[in-house]
VOTORVEX-501600 format. One line per 5 residues: number of its first residue (from 1); their letters; for each residue z, x, y of C-alpha. Coordinates in nm, 3 decimals, padded with zeros to 5 digits. Last residue first. Example, Ala and Ser with C-alpha at 12.3 -4.5 7.8 and 13.67 -1.06 7.14 Angstrom:
2) SA) 00.714/01.367/-00.106 ~ 00.780/01.230/-00.450
% end
This chain:
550) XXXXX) -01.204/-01.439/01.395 ~ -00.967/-01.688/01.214 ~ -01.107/-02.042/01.189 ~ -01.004/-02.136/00.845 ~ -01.046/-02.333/00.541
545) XXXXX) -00.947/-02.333/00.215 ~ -00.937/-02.495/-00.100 ~ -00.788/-02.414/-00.459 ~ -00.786/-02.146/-00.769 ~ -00.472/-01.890/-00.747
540) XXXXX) -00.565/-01.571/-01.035 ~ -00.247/-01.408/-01.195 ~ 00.076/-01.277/-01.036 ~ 00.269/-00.977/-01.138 ~ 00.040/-00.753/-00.856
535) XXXXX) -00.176/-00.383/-00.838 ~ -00.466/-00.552/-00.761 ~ -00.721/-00.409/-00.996 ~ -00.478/-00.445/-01.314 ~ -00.425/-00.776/-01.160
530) XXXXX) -00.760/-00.867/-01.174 ~ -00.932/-00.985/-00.885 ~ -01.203/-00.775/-00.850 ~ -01.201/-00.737/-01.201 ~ -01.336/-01.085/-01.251
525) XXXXX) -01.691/-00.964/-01.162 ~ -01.870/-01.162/-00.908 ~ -02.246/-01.281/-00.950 ~ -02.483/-01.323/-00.635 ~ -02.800/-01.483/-00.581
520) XXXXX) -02.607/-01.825/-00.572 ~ -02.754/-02.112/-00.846 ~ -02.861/-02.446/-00.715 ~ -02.715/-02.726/-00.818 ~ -02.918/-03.067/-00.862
515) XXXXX) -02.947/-03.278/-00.562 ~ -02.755/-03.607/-00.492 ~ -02.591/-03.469/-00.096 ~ -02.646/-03.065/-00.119 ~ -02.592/-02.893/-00.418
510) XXXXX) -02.400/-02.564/-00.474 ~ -02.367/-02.264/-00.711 ~ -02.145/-01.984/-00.811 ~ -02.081/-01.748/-01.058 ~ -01.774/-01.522/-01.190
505) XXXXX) -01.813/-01.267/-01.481 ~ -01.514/-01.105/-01.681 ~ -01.640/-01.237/-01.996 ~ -01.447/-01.608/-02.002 ~ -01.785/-01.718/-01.868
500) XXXXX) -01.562/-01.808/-01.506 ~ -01.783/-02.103/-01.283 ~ -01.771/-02.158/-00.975 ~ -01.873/-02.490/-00.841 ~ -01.957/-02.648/-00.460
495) XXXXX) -02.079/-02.962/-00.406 ~ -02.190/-03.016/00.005 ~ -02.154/-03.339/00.179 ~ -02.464/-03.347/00.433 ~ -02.506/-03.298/00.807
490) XXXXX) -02.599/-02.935/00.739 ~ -02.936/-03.022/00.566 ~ -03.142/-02.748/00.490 ~ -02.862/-02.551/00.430 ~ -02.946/-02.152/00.424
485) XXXXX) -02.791/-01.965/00.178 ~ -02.547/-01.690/00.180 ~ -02.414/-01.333/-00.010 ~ -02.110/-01.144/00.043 ~ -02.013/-00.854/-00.148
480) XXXXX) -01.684/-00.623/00.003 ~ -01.469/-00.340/-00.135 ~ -01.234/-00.225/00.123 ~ -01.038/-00.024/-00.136 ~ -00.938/-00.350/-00.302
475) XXXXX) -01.127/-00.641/-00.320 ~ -01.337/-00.881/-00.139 ~ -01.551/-01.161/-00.247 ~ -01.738/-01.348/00.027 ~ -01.947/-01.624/-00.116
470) XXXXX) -02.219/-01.823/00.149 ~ -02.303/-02.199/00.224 ~ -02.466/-02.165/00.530 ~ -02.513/-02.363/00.860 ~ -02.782/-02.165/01.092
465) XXXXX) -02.613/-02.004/01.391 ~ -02.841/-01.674/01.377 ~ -02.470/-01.465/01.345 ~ -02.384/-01.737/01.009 ~ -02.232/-02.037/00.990
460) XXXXX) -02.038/-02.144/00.736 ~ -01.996/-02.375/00.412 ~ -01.781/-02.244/00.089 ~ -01.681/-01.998/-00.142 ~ -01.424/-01.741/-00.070
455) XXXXX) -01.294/-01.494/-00.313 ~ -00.953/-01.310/-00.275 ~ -00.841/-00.967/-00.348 ~ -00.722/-00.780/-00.022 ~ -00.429/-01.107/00.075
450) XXXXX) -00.395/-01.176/-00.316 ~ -00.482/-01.275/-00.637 ~ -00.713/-01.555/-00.446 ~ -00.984/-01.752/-00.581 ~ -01.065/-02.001/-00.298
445) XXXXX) -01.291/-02.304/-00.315 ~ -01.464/-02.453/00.046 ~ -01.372/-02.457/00.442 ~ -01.551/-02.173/00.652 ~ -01.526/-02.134/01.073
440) XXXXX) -01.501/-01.775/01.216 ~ -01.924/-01.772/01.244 ~ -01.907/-02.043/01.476 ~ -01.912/-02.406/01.532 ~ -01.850/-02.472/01.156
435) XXXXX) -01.928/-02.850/01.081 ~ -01.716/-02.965/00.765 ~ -01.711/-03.301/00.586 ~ -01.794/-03.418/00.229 ~ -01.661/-03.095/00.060
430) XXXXX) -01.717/-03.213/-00.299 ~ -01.504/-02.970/-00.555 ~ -01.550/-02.769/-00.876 ~ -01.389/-02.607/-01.102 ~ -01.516/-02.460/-01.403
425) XXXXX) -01.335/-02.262/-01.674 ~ -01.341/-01.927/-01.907 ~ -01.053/-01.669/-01.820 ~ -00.805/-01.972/-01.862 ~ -00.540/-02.149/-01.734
420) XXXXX) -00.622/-02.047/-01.361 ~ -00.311/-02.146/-01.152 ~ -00.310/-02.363/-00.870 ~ -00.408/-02.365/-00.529 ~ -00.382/-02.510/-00.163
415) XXXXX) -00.494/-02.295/00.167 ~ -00.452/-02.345/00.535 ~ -00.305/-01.980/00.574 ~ 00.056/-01.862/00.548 ~ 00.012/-01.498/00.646
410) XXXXX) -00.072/-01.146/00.526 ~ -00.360/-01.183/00.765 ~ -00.641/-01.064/00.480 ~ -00.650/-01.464/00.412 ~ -00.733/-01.518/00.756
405) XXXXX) -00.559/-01.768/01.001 ~ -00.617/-01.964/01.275 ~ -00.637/-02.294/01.072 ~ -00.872/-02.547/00.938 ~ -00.691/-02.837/00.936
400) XXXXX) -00.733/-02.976/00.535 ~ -00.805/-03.313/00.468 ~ -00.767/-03.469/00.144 ~ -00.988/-03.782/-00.011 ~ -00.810/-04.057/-00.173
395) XXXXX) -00.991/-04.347/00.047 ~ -00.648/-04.344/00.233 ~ -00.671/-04.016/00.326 ~ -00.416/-03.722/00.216 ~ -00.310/-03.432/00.429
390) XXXXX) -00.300/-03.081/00.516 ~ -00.230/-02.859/00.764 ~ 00.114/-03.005/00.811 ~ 00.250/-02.677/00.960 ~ 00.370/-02.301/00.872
385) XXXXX) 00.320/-02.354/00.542 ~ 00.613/-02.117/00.378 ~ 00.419/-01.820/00.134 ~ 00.034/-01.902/00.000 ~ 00.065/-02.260/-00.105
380) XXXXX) 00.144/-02.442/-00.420 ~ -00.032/-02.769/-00.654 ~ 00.092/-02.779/-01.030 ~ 00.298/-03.143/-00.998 ~ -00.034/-03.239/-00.817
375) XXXXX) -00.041/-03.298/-00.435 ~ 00.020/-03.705/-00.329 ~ -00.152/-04.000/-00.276 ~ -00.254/-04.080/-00.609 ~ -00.393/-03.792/-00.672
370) XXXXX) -00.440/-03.401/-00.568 ~ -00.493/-03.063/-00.735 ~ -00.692/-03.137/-01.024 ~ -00.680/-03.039/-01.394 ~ -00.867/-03.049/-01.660
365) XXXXX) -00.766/-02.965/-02.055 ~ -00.991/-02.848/-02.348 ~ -00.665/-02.664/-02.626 ~ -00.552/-02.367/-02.503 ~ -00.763/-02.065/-02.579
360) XXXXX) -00.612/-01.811/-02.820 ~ -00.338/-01.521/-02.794 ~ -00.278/-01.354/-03.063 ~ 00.018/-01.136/-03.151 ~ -00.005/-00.854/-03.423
355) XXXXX) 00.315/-00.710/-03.583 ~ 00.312/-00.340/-03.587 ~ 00.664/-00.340/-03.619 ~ 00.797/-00.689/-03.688 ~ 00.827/-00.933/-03.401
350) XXXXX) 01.125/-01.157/-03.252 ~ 01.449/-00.962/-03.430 ~ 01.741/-01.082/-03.366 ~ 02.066/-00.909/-03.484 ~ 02.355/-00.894/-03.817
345) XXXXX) 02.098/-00.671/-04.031 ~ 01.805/-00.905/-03.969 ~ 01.832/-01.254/-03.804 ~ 01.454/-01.382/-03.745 ~ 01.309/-01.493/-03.445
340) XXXXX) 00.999/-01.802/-03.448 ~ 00.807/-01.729/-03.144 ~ 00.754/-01.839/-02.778 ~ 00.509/-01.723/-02.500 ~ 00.484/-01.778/-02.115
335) XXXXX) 00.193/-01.617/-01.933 ~ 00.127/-01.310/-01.707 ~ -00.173/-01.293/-01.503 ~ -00.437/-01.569/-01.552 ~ -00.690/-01.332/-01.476
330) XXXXX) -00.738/-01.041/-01.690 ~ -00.861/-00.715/-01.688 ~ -00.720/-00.475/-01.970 ~ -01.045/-00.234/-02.047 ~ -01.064/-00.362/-02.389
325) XXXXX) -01.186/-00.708/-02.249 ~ -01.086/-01.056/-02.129 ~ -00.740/-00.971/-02.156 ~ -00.445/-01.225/-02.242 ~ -00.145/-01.100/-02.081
320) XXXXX) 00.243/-01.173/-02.199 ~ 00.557/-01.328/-02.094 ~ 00.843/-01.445/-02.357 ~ 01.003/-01.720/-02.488 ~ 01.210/-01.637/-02.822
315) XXXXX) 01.344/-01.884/-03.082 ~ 01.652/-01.945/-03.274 ~ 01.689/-02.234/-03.558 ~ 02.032/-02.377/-03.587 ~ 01.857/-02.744/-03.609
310) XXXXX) 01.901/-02.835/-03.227 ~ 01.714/-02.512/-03.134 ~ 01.895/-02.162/-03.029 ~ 01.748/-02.024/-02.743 ~ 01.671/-01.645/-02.645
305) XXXXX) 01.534/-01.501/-02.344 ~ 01.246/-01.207/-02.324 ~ 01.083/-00.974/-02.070 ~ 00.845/-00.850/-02.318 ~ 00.458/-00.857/-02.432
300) XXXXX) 00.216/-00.618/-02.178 ~ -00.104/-00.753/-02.414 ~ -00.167/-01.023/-02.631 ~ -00.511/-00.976/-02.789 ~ -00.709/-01.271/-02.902
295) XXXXX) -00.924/-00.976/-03.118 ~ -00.837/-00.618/-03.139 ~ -01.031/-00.396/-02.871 ~ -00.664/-00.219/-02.762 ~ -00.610/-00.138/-02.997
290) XXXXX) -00.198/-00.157/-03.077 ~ 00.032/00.101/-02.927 ~ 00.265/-00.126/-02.754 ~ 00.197/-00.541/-02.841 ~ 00.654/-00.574/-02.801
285) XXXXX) 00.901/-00.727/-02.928 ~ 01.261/-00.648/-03.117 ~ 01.241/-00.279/-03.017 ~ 01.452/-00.151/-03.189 ~ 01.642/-00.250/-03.483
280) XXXXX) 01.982/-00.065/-03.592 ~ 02.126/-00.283/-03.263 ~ 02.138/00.026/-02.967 ~ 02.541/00.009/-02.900 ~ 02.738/-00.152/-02.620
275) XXXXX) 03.043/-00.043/-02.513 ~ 03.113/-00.325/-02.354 ~ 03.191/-00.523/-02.100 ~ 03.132/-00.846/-02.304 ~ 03.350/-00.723/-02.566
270) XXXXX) 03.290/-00.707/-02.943 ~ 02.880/-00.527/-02.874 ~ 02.539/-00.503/-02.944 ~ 02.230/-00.418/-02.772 ~ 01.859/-00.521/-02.781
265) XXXXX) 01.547/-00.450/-02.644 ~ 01.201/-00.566/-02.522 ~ 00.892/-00.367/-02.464 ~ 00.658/-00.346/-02.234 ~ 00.409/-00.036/-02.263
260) XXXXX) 00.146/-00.215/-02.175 ~ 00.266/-00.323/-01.818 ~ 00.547/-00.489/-01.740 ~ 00.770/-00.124/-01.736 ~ 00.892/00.019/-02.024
255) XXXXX) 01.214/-00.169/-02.107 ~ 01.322/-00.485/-02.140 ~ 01.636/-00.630/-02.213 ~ 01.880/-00.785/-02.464 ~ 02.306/-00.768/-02.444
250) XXXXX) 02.444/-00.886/-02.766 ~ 02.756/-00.965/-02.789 ~ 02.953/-01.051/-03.095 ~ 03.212/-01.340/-03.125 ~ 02.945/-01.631/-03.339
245) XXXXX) 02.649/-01.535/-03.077 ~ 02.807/-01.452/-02.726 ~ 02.472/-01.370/-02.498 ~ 02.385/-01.145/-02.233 ~ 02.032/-01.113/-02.096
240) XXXXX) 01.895/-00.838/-01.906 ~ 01.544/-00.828/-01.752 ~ 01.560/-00.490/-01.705 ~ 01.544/-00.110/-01.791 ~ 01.285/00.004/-01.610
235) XXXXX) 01.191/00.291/-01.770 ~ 01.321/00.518/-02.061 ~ 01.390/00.860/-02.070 ~ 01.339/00.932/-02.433 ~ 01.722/01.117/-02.372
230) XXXXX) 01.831/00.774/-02.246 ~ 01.790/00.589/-02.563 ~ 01.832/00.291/-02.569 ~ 01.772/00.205/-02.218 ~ 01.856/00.389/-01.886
225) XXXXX) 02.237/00.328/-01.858 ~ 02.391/00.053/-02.019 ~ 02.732/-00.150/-01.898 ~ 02.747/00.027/-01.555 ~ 03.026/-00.163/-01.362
220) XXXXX) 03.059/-00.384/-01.144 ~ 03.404/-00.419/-00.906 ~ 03.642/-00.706/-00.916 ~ 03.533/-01.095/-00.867 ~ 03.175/-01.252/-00.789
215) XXXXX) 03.239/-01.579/-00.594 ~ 03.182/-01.955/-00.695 ~ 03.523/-02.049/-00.608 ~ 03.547/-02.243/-00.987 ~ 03.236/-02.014/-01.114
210) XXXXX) 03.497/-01.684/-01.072 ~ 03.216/-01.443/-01.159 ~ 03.287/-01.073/-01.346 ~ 02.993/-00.846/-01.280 ~ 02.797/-00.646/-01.537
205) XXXXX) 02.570/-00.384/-01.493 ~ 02.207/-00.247/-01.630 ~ 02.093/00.057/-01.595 ~ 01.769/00.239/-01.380 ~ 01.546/00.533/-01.468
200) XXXXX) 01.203/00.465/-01.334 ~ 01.128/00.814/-01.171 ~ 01.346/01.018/-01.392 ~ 01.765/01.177/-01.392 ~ 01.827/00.896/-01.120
195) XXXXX) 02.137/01.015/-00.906 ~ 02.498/00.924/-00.953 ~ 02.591/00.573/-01.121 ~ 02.254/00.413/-01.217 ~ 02.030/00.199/-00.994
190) XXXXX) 02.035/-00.183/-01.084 ~ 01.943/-00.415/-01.338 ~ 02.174/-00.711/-01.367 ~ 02.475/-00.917/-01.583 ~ 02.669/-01.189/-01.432
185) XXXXX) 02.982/-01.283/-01.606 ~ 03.137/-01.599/-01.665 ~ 03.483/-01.651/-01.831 ~ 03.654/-02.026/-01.976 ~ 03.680/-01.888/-02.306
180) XXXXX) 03.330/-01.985/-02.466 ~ 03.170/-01.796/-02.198 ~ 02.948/-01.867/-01.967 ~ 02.669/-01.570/-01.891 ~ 02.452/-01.553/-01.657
175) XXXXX) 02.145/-01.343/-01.559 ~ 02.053/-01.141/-01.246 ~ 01.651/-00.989/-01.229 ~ 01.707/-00.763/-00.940 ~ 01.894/-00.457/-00.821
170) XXXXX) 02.203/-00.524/-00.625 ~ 02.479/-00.767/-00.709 ~ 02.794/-00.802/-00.417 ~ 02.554/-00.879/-00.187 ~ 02.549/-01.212/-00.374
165) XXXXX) 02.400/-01.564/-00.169 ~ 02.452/-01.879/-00.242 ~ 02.139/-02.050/-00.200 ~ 02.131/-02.471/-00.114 ~ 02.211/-02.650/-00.369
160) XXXXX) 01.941/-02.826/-00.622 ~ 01.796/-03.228/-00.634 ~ 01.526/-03.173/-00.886 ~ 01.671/-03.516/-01.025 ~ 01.563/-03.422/-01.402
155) XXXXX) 01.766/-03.071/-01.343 ~ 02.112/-03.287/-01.324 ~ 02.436/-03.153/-01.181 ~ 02.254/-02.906/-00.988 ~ 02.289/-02.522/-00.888
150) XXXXX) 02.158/-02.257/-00.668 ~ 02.182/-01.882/-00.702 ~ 02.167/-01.567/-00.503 ~ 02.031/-01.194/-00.499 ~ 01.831/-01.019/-00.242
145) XXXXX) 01.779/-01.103/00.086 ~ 01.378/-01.081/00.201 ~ 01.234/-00.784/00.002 ~ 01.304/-00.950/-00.330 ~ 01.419/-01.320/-00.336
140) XXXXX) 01.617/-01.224/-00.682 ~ 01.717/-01.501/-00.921 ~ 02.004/-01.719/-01.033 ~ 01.957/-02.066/-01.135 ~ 02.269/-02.276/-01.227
135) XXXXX) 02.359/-02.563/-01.420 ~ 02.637/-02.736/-01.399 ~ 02.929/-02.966/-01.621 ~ 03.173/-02.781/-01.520 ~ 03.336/-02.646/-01.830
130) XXXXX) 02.980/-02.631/-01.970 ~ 02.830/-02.422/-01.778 ~ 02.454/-02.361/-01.841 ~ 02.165/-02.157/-01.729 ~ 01.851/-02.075/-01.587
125) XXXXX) 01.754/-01.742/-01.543 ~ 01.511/-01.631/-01.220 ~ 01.308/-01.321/-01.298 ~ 01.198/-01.245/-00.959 ~ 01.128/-01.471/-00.628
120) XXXXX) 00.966/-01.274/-00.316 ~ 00.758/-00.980/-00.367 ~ 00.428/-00.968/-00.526 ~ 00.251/-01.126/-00.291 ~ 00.397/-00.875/00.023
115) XXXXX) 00.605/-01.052/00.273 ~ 00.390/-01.004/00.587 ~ 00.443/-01.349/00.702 ~ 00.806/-01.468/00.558 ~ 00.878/-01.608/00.213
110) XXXXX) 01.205/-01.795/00.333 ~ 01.315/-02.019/-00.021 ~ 01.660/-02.266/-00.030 ~ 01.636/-02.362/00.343 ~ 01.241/-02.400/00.350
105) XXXXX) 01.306/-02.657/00.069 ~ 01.165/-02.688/-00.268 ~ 01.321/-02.434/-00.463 ~ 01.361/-02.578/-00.823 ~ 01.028/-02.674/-00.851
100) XXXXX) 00.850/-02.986/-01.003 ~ 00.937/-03.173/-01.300 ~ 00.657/-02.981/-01.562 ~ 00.691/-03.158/-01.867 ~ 00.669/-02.932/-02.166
95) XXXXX) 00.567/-03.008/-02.550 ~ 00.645/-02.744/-02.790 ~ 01.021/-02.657/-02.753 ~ 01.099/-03.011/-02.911 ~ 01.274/-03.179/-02.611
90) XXXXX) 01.124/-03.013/-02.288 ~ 01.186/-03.001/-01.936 ~ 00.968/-02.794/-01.719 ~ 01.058/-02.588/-01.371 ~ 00.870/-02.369/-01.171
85) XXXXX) 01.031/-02.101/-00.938 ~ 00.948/-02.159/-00.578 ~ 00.715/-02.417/-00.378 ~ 00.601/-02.192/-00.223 ~ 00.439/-01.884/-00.353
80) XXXXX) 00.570/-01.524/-00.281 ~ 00.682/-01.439/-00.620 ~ 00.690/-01.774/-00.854 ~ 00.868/-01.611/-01.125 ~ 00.927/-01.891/-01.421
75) XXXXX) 01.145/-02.156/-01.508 ~ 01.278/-02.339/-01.812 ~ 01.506/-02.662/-01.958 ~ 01.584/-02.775/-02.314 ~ 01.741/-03.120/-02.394
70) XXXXX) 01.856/-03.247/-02.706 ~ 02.210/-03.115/-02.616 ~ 02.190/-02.844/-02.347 ~ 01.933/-02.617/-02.417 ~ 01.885/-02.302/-02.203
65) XXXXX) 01.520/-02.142/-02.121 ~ 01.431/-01.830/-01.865 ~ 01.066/-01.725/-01.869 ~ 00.978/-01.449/-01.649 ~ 00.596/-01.533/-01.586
60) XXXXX) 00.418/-01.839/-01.557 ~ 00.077/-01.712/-01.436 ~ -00.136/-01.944/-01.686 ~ -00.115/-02.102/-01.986 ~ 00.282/-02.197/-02.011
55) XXXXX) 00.348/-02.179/-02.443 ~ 00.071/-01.955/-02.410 ~ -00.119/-01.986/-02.821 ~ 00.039/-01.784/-03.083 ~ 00.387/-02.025/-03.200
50) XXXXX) 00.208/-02.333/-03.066 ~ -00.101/-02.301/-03.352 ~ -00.429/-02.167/-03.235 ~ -00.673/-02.410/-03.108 ~ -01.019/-02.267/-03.265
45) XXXXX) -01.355/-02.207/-03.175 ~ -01.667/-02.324/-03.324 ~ -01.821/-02.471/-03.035 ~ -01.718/-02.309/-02.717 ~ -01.369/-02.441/-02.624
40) XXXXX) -01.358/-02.627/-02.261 ~ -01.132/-02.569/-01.927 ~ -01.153/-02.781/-01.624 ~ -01.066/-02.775/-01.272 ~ -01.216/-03.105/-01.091
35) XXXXX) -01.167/-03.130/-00.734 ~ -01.327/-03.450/-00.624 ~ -01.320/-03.494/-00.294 ~ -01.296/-03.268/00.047 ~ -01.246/-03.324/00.384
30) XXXXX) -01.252/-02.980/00.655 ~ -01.125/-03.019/00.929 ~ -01.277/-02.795/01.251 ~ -00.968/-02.636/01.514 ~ -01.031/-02.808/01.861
25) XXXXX) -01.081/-02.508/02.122 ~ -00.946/-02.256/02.339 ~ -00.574/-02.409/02.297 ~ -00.463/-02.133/02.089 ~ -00.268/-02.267/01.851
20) XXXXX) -00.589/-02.494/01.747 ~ -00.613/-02.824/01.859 ~ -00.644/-03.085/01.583 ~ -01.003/-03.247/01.489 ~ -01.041/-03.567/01.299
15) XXXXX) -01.294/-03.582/01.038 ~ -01.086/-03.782/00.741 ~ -00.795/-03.892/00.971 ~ -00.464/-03.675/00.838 ~ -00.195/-03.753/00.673
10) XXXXX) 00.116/-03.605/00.715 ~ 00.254/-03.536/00.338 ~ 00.588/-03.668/00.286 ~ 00.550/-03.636/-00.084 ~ 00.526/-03.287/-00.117
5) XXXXX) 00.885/-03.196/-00.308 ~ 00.910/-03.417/-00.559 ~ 00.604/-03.356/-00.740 ~ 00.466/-03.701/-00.968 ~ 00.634/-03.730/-01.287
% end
């Protein structure tokens, strides 16, 4: 299923020029062909089965999943990326069909300039009503408005409502519940009642929702405060989900932050609204206090929703990290993960104590970012495009307008990625037509965590004016390596390829016209990026850019 929400593309003449903003001058295009992102096992290695391996490989955090007959449904944090919040349809819970996004309008998502990476869309939950026959998404657009949902008839038409907004629900990470009697509830992290007794303390609360006016009713109120127990002083309680299972409630969260110490959680209850009780078992997940230098590890493991399969089986989807090292680097971010969850003493349980999770490669897949006239299902830009800087030729190459802005702008620049899969790939693109005019003007492959960690690969020109092909890896704390090479023929299509040895180590290397590659001087390690380095939820954005910023 081809993306529904970029086919009206403007397209652009391969080579044309379109003034800059400015006026001053005609901003450079840059045309490229053939962008190839592939990942490949080493000989010997092994697929692991679908209950270890990323059910999502690659930043697809936050899963959400409902079934609703043979069908099951889920989405995924998309932060301050647009299109917003992922969505794939399954049938079996092992094979997923990505239909697009669920936000794909400017009117449903506003990620603003300045709008940190990291902000934006949280934890959205998908679910079902069945006395209405609708599904709904609720999330949090943090630092821009807070709380809302949207809702369709049919997920498979990616037709969804505009927001409706909640200022009645603070906090973040809002779930739904439908009850079997007609009642809906919506169930959140928030600050406790009085003042926080810790730096992370928070609780979870519970709103009543009148679905047929579509309002929140009454007041909230405090349904768990700090985690299970409060006297451990437990952080960031969050991530709630409630869910009636045979007349008991159970209420599960995470705890601990999304870090290493993530954990997830489960309470119990005969009444939606409480009390709830710690289940006998606790935690129900979590990698915490593992070694760290143990094989395939799965790292940071929590933030968890239930789903009960057509055969009465129940399963768990989950984020977690795959580090390339003991140190905790990694690039894809935070992926999705299911497993098998067993009933013990009347509650779910996802992984023993001490229980060991493994994260392998995927199987070999590649990738690319446009075809067939249109952007990949997988293809999203840096916050709301501020204009058509793109488009799609009619001899299948795509065209990207150079714009006025830098990636360290906090802006929308004239950039298209997708996710890295792996911490070993290629990708690799032909840019067949560039010329800089000054030193401001570079078109090539991006890696971007975000606006202070970002690589740059591509053709330049440098203070002598010769035309370059050069790498300019930043990071945080100012940290900056650049290195360049001379073109000895400017005129020509330049191949560009970086390549990730699954080791922490980025290279680079280019050919001009038919020659072989040539290797760059300079080697990049992946924990410039990382999002331990960065600070972020998100994971590594491969693509194209180009830009004429100063």
């Amino acid at each position: 299923m081809k993306a529904f929400f970029l086919k009206t593309a403007v397209v652009l003449l391969a080579g044309a020029a379109v003034a800059s903003c400015d006026g001053d001058r005609e901003a450079p295009v840059a045309v490229f062909s053939d962008f190839s992102y592939s990942v490949t096992l080493p000989d010997g290695d092994e697929v692991a089965s679908p209950d270890w391996a990323p059910l999502l490989p690659g930043c697809y955090p936050d899963p959400s999943v409902v079934r609703v007959g043979d069908d099951y449904y889920m989405v995924n944090s998309s932060f301050a990326f647009y299109p917003g919040v992922p969505l794939w349809h399954s049938t079996d819970l092992r094979n997923w069909e990505r239909l697009g996004y669920v936000l794909n309008r400017r009117e449903q998502l506003d990620l603003p300039d300045s709008l940190r990476i990291s902000g934006g869309i949280y934890a959205p939950d998908i679910s079902y009503n069945p006395h209405n026959g609708t599904f709904y998404m609720i999330t949090t657009l943090v630092d821009n408005g807070g709380n809302f949902y949207v809702t369709t008839t049919d997920p498979k038409k990616g037709e969804w409502s505009d927001p409706v907004w909640l200022p009645e629900v603070g906090g973040i990470d809002p779930s739904f519940l439908f009850d079997r009697d007609g009642k809906a509830y919506i169930v959140n992290n928030d600050a406790p009642e009085g003042e926080a007794l810790y730096e992370g303390h928070r609780a979870i609360h519970i709103h009543d929702f009148d679905w047929q006016t579509g309002k929140v009713t009454g007041e909230s109120q405090v349904i768990v405060n700090g985690g299970v127990n409060i006297d451990e002083k437990p952080v960031w309680i969050e991530g709630p989900h409630l869910y009636n299972v045979d007349g008991k409630y159970f209420l599960m969260c995470a705890e601990g932050g999304t870090g290493p110490d993530h954990r997830e959680v489960i309470f119990e209850s005969d009444s939606p609204k409480g009390p709830f009780r710690p289940c006998r078992i606790n935690p129900i997940l979590t990698q915490k206090d593992l070694d760290p230098s143990r094989p395939d590890a799965v790292t940071c493991a929590g933030h968890a929703d239930l789903v009960e399969d057509k055969n009465g089986k129940w399963w768990a989807v989950f984020l977690g990290v795959r580090p390339y090292g003991a140190e905790g680097h990694d690039i894809m971010g935070r992926e999705t993960f299911i497993h098998p969850v067993n009933w013990k003493k009347g509650q779910p349980v996802i992984t023993e104590p001490g229980e060991v999770l493994a994260g392998r490669r995927q199987k070999e897949f590649e990738s690319t970012l446009w075809a067939d006239g249109t952007l990949s299902p997988v293809a999203f830009f840096i916050r709301n495009p501020q204009s058509a800087f793109y488009g799609i030729n009619e001899d299948g190459s795509l065209s990207l307008v150079a714009s006025e802005v830098a990636l360290s702008d906090k802006k929308s620049p004239s950039a298209i990625g997708m996710w890295a899969t792996e911490s070993a790939f290629d990708v690799s693109v032909s840019l067949d037509e560039f010329t800089p005019e000054t030193s401001a003007d570079i078109a090539g492959l991006l890696l971007f965590q975000d606006d202070e960690c970002n690589i740059v690969f591509g053709k330049t020109m440098n203070s002598y004016g010769d035309v370059v092909v050069r790498v300019i890896g930043r990071s945080k704390g100012g940290v900056c390596k650049e290195a360049e090479a001379i073109l000895s023929d400017p005129a020509a299509s330049l191949r560009l390829k970086i390549k990730a040895d699954g080791k922490g180590v980025y290279s680079f290397a280019y050919a001009e016209g038919e020659a072989d590659f040539t290797p760059m001087e300079l080697e990049l390690p992946a924990s410039m990026l990382s999002t331990r380095t960065a600070g972020n939820f998100t994971g590594t954005m491969i693509g194209l850019y180009a830009s004429s910023a100063e």
